[in-house]
C-alpha positions in Angstrom: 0.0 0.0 0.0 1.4 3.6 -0.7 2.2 6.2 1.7 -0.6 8.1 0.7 -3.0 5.2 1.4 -1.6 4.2 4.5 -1.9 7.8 5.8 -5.7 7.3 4.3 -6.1 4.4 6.8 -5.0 5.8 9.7 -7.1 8.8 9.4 -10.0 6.2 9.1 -11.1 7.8 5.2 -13.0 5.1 3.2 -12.8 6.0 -0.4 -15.0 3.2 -1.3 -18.4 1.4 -0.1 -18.0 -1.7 2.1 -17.2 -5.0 0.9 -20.8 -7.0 0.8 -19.0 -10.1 1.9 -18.5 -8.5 5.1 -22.6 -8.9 5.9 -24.3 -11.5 6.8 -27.7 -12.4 5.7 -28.8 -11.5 9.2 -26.9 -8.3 9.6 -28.7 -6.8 6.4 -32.0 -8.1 7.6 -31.4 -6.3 10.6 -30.3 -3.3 8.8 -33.7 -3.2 6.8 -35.7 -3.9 9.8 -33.8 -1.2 11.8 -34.9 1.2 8.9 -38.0 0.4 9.0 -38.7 1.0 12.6 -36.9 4.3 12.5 -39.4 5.4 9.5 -42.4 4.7 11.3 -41.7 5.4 14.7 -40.1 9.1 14.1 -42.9 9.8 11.6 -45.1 8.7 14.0 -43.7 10.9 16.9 -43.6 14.1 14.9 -47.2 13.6 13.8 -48.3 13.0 17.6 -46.0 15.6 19.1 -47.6 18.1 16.4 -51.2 17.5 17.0 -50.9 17.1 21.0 -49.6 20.6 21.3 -53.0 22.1 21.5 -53.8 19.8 24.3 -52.7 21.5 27.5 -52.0 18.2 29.5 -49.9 16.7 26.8 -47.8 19.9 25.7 -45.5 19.9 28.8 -41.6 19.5 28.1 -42.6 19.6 23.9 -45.5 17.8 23.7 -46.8 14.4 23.5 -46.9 13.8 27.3 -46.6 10.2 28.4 -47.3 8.3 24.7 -44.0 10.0 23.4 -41.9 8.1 25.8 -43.7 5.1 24.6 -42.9 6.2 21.2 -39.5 6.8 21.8 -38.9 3.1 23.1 -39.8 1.7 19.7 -36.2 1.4 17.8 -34.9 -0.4 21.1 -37.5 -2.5 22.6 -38.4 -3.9 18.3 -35.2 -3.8 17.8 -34.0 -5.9 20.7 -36.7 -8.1 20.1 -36.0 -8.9 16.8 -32.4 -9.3 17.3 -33.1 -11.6 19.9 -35.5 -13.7 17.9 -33.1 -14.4 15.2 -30.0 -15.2 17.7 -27.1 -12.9 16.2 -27.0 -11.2 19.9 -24.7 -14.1 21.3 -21.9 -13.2 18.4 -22.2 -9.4 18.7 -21.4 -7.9 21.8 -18.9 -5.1 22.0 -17.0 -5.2 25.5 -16.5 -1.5 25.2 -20.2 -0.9 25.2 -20.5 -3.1 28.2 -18.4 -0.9 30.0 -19.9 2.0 29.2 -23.2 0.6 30.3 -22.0 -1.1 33.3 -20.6 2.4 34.3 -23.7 4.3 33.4 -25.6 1.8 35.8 -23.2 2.1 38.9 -23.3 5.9 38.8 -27.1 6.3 38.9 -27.6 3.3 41.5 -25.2 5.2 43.9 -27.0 8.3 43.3 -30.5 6.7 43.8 -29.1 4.8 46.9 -28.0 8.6 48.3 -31.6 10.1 47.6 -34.9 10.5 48.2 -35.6 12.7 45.3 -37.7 9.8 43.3 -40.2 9.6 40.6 -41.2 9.8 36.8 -38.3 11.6 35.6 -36.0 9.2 37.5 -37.8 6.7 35.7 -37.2 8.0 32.4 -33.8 9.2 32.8 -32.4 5.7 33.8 -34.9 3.9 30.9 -33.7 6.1 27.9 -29.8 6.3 28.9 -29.7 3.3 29.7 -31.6 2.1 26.4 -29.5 3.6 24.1 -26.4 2.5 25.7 -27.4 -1.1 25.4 -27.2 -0.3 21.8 -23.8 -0.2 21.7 -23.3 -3.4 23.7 -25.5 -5.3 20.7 -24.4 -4.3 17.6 -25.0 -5.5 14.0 -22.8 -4.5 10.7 -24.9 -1.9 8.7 -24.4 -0.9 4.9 -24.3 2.3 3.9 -27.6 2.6 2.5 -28.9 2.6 6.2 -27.6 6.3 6.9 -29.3 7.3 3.4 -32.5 6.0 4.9 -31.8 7.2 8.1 -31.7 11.0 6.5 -34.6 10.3 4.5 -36.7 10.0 7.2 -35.5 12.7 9.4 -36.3 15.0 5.8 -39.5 13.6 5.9 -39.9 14.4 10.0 -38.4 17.9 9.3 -41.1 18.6 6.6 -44.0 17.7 9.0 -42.6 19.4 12.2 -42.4 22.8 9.7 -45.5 22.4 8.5 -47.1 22.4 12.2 -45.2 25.3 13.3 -46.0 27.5 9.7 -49.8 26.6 10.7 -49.4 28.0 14.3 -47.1 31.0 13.2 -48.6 34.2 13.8 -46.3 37.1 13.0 -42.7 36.2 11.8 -41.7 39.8 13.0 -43.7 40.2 16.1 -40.6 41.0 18.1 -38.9 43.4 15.4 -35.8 42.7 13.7 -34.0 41.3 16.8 -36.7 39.4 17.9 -36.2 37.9 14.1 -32.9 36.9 14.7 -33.5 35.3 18.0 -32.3 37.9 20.5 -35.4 38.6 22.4 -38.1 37.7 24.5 -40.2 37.4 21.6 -37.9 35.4 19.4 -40.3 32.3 20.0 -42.1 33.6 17.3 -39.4 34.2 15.1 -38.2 32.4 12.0 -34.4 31.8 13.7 -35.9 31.1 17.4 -36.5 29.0 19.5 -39.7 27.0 18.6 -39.4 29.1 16.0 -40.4 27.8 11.8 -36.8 27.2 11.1 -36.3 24.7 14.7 -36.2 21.2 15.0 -34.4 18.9 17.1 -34.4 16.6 14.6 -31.5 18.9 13.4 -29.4 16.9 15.6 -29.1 13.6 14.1 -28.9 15.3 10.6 -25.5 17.1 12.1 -24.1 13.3 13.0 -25.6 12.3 9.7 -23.3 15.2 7.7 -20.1 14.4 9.5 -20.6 10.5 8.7 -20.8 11.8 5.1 -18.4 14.3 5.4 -15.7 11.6 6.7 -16.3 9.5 3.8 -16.3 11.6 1.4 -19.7 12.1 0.4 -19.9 15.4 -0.9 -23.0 15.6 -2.2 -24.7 13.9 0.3 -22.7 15.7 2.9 -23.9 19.4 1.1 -28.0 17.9 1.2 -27.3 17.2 5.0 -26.1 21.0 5.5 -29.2 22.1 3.5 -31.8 19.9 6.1 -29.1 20.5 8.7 -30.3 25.0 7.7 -34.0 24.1 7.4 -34.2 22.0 11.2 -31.8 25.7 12.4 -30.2 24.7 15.4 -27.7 27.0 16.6 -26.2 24.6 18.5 -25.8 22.0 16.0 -23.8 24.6 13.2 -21.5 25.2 16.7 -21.1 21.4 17.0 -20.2 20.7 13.1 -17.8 23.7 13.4 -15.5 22.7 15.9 -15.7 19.1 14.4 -14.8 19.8 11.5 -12.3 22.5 12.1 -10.7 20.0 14.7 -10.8 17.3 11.8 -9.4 19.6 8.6 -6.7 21.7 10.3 -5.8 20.4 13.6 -5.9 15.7 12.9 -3.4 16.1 9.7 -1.2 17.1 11.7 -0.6 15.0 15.1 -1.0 11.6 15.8 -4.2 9.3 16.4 -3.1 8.9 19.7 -2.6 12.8 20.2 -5.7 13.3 18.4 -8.2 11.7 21.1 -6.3 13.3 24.1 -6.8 16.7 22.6 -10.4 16.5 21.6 -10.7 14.8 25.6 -9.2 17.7 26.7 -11.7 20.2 24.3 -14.7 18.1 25.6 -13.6 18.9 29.2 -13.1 22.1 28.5 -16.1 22.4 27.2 -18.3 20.5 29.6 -16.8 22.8 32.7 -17.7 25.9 30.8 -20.9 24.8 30.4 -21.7 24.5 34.0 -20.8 28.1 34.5 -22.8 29.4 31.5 -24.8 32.2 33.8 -21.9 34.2 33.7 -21.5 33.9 30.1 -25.0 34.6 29.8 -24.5 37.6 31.9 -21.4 39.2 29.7 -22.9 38.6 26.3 -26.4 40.5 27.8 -24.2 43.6 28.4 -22.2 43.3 25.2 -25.3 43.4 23.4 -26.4 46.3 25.6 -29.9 45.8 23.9 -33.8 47.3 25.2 -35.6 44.3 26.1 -32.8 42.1 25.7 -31.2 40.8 29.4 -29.1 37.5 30.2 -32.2 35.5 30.5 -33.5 36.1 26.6 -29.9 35.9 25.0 -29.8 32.4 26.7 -33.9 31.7 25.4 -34.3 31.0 29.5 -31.6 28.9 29.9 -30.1 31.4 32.3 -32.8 31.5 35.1 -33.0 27.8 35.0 -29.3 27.9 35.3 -29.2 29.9 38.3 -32.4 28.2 39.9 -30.4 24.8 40.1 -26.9 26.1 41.2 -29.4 27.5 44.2 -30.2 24.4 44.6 -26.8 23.0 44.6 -25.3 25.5 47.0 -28.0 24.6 49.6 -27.6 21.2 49.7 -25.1 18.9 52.0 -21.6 18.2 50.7 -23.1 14.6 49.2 -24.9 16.1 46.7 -22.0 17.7 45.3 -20.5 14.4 45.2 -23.5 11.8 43.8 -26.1 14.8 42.6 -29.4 14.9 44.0 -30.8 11.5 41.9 -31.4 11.0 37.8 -33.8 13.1 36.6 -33.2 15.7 39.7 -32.8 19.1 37.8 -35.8 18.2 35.0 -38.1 18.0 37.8 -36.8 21.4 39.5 -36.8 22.9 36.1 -40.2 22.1 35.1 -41.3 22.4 38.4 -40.3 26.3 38.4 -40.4 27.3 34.4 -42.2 24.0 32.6 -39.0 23.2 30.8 -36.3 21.1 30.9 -32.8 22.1 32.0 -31.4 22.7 28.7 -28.3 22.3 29.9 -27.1 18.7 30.1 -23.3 19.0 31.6 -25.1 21.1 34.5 -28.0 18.5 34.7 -25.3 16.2 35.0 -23.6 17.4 37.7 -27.0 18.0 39.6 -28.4 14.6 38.9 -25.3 12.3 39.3 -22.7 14.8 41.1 -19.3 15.4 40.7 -18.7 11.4 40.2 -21.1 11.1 37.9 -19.2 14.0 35.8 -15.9 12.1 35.6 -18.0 9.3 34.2 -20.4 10.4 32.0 -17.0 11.5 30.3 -15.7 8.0 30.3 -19.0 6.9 28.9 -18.9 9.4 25.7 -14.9 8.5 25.2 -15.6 4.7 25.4 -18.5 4.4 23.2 -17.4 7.0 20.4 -14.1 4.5 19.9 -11.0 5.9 18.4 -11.8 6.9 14.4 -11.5 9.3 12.9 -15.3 9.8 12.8 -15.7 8.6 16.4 -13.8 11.8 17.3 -15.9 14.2 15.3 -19.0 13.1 16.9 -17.5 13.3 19.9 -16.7 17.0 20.3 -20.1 17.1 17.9 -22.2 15.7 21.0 -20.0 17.6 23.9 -21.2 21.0 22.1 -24.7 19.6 22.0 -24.8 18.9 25.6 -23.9 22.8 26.5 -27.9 24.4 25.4 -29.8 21.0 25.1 -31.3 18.0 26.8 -29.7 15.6 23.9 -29.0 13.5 27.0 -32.2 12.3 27.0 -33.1 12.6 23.0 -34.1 9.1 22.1 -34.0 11.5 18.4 -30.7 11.3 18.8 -28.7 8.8 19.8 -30.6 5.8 18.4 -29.3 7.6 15.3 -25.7 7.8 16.5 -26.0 3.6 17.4 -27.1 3.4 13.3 -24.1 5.4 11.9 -21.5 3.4 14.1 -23.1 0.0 12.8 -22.4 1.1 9.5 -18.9 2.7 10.5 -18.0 -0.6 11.4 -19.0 -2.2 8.6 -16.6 0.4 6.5 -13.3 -0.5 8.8 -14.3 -4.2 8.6 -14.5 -3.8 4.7 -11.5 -2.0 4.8 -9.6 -4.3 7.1 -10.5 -7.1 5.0 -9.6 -5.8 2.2 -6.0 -4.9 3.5 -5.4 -8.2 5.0 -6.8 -9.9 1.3 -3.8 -7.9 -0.9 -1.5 -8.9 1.9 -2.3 -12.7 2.0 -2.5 -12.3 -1.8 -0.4 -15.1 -3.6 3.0 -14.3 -5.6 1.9 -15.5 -8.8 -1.2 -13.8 -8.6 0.5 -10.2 -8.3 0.7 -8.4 -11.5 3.8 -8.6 -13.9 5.7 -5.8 -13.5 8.5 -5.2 -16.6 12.1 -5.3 -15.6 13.6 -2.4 -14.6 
């Protein structure tokens, strides 16, 4: 292999699809039926979400109420189910994904066992992280195709979640110019804000989706992900893609894959502790703007006084919440409790939930579970930037999506691998003749 190819290797870059002799009859069964429950159930939740809104005692926390968590179980509990049934579970299990799990579980059993603090949201908390990390322990090889699916559906959920909002907007301009742009109370009603036309969290998947593409080479595909990536507008997401890709295109070329992950570890850490201290961000950018109607708590869209609400809450409590949190679930149910939202803020609900122990692992979990490609790495500062103004914590949007996209990366670097391994084994007479020299 040439220098130039070996360099393509070890920057995990697949020029080409996967070999189809790396999948099994059962893994592309599972792929299709994978595909299939992603269609309908995400169709279905969008639909549901959309028309529950109106109904006061299913709108809480984005609507839906208790049949979207039942909803949102679909791709593992069918999808578990089905792998089950046809018996590939006993020859794919990835250790690493144990791990995570197994540390996911100890962390919120010690901070259960050091609380009282108990109910639905503890409930769903422990359900949906501990759902999609099982996904990485059972794993199944995924063509490519899956991830074209994959975007095809969240296109089509985009659509219908725009259409519902366009139905239900009633002045794009109602809070002027800024209120437009996102930058004021008002901004709900904007095209750019939050809940705004232009606002889906679907947007999130389609920004994992784009740097799957992007690390394969996919350009067209990549650009039609940036264009749905635009229409689902979340700030957030264009931050994440940034810093991924910057990190990939100027910074990986030049240090080694070993360097690579400790630096984006050390970004991600970076990250997550400025996170937790986002009210005084909040704060300096409110009297930067130095704008009428415009304070810390509608630059952040309200993230600020539910920021400050559970450091309150923090700083009153005994030194063993500090340590274990208050309990999974903790700051959703002092969030909605005060404002009827979630915390937006997962590092911070993180350290209020599962403590400072928790903290440390939760960054174990991410490092563990995103591996050590090239594309592992990208979503991995991708999802650390989600985590500072979102609940993708708890987005069963989001990382069922993120399970897909690293079956299929593993089907590339088995395709790759056996490929490799087939020109090395390949016999001497079978070589080409090459004229003397």
């Amino acid at each position: 292999m040439s220098e130039r190819g070996d360099k393509r290797v070890k920057l995990g870059i697949s020029r080409v699809q996967p070999d189809k002799n790396v999948f099994t009859k059962a893994d592309i069964s599972m792929a299709t039926w994978t595909a299939i429950i992603f269609f309908v159930t995400y169709v279905l939740l969008v639909i549901f979400v959309g028309t529950s809104n109106d109904e006061p005692s299913l709108a809480q926390n984005g609507g839906g109420g208790p049949i979207k968590y039942v909803l949102y179980s679909l791709p593992i509990t069918l999808g578990f189910v089905y792998y089950c049934v046809f018996g590939s579970v006993s020859s794919r299990i990835s250790w690493h994904g144990a791990l995570a799990f197994l540390l996911y579980a100890t962390v919120s059993m010690l901070s259960l066992a050091s609380n009282t603090l108990h109910g639905f949201y503890s409930v769903r908390d422990i359900a949906i992280i501990s759902g999609y990390l099982s996904m990485y322990v059972f794993w199944f090889r995924a063509p490519a195709w899956c991830v074209d699916a994959a975007l095809l559906t969240l296109a089509l959920c985009i659509a219908i979640d725009s259409a519902w909002r366009i139905g239900s907007a009633p002045n794009l301009f109602a809070g002027g110019f800024y209120g437009f742009l996102g930058l004021s109370e008002a901004s709900q009603q904007g095209l750019f804000g939050s809940n705004g036309i232009l606002e889906s969290s679907f947007a999130f998947p389609v920004g994992a989706i784009a740097l799957y593409y992007f690390s394969h080479r996919k350009r067209q595909k990549f650009l039609f992900s940036l264009v749905l990536l635009f229409i689902a507008f979340k700030r957030i997401a264009f931050a994440g893609i940034v810093l991924a890709l910057c990190f990939d295109v100027v910074v990986s070329p030049i240090i080694s894959q070993k360097s690579r992950k400790f630096l984006a570890a050390t970004i991600v850490v970076l990250v997550s502790l400025t996170a937790i201290f986002t009210t005084q961000i909040f704060e300096g950018i409110a009297d930067l703007l130095d704008l009428e109607e415009t304070n810390a708590n509608s630059v952040s869209l309200g993230r600020y006084d539910i920021a400050v609400k559970l450091w309150t809450e923090l700083e009153s409590a005994p030194l063993m919440n500090y340590v274990v949190g208050f309990g999974p679930g903790s700051a959703d149910q002092i969030s909605t409790e005060n404002f009827n939202l979630n915390p937006h803020n997962d590092w911070l609900k993180i350290i209020i939930d599962y403590g400072v122990i928790g903290f440390v692992v939760f960054h174990l979990v991410f490092l563990i579970i995103t591996r050590v490609s090239r594309l592992g790495i990208m979503i991995y500062l991708y999802n650390a930037t989600l985590m500072v103004t979102d609940n993708v914590l708890i987005y069963m949007i989001y990382h069922p999506f993120l399970v897909l996209i690293a079956c299929v990366a593993r089907g590339h670097e088995e395709s790759d691998f056996t490929r490799r391994l087939t020109l090395n084994r390949r016999p001497q007479s079978l070589a080409p003749n090459r004229p003397p020299q």
